[in-house]
N, CA, C and O of each residue as an XYZ file, in Angstrom:
160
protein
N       7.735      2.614     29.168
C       7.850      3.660     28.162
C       8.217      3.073     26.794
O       7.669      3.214     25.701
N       9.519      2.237     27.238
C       9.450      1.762     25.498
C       8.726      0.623     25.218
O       8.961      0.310     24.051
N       7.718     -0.380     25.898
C       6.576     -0.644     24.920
C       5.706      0.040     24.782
O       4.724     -0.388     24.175
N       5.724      1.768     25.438
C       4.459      1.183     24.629
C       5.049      2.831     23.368
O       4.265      3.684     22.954
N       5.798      2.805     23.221
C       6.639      3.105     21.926
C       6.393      2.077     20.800
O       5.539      2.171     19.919
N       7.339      1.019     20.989
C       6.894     -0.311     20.330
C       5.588     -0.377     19.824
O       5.311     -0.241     18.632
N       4.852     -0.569     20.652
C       2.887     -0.107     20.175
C       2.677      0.756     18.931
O       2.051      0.705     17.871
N       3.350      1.417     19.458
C       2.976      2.698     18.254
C       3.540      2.558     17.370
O       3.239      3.196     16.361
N       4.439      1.795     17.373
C       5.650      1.812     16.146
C       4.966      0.657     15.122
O       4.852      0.674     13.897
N       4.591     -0.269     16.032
C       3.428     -1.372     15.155
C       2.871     -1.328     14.429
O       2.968     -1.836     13.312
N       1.292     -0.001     15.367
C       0.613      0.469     14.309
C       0.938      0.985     13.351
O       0.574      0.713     12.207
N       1.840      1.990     13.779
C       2.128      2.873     12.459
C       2.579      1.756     10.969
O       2.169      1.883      9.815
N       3.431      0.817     11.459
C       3.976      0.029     10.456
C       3.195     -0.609      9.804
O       3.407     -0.784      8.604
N       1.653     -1.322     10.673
C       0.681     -1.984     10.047
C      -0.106     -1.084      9.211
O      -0.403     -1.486      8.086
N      -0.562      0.287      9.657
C      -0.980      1.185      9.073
C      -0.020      1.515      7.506
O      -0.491      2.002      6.478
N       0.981      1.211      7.667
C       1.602      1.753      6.240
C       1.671      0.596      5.483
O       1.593      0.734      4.262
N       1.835     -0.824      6.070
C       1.802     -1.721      4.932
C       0.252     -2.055      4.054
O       0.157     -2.469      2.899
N      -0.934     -1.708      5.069
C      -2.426     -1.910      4.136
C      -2.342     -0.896      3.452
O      -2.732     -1.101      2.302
N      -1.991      0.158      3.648
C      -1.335      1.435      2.582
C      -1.112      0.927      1.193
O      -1.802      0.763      0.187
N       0.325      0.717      1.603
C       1.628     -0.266      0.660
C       0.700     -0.720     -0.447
O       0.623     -0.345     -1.617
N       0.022     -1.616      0.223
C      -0.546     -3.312     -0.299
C      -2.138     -2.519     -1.384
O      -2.557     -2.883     -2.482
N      -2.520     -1.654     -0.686
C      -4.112     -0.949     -1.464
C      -3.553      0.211     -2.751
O      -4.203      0.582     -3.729
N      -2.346      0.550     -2.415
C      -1.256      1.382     -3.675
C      -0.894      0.654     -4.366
O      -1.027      1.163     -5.478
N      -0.399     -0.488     -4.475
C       0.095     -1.497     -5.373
C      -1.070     -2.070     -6.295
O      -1.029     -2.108     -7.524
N      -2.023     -2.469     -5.561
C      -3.742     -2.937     -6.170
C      -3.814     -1.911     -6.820
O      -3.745     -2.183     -8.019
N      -3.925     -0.805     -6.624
C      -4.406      0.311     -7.578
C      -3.809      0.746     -8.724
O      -4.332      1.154     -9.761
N      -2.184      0.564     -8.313
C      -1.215      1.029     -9.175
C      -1.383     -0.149    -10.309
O      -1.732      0.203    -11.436
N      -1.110     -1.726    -10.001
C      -1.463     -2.566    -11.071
C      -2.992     -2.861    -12.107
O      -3.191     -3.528    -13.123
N      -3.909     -1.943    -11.195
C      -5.084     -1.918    -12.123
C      -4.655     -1.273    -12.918
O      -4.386     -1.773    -14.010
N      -4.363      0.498    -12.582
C      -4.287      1.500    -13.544
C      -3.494      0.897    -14.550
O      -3.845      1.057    -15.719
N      -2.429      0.194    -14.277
C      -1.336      0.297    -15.255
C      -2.077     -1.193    -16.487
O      -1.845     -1.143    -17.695
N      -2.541     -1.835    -16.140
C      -3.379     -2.926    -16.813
C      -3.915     -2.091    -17.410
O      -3.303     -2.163    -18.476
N      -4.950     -0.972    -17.585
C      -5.776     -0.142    -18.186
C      -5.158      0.734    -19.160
O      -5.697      1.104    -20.203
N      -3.788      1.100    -18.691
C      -3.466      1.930    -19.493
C      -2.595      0.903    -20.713
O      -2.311      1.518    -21.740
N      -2.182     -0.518    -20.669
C      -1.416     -0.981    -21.619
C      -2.958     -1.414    -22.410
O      -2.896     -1.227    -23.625
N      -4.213     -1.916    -21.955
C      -5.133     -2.449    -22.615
C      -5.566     -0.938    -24.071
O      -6.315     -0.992    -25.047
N      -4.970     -0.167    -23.714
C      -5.635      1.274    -24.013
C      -4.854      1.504    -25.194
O      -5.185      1.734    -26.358
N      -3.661      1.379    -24.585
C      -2.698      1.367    -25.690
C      -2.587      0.628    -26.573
O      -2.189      1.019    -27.671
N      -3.011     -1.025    -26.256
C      -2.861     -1.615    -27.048
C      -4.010     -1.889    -28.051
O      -3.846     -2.735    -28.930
N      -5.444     -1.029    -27.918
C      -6.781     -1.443    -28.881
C      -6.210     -0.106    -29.863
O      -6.811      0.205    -30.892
């Protein structure tokens, strides 16, 4: 029972860090765009 808790607890965790990691990529584009914007 508790592996396969553990299991799930994995995914879920791997599932939230490619999350994490594809929010951060996005968040540092936008924010590159918006100082380039500001700054022309």
């Amino acid at each position: 029972m508790a592996q396969q808790e553990m299991k799930a607890a994995e995914e879920t965790y791997a599932g939230f860090i490619s999350l994490f990691k594809i929010g951060s990529i996005i968040t540092a584009v936008v924010t590159i765009g918006v100082v380039l914007l500001i700054a022309s």
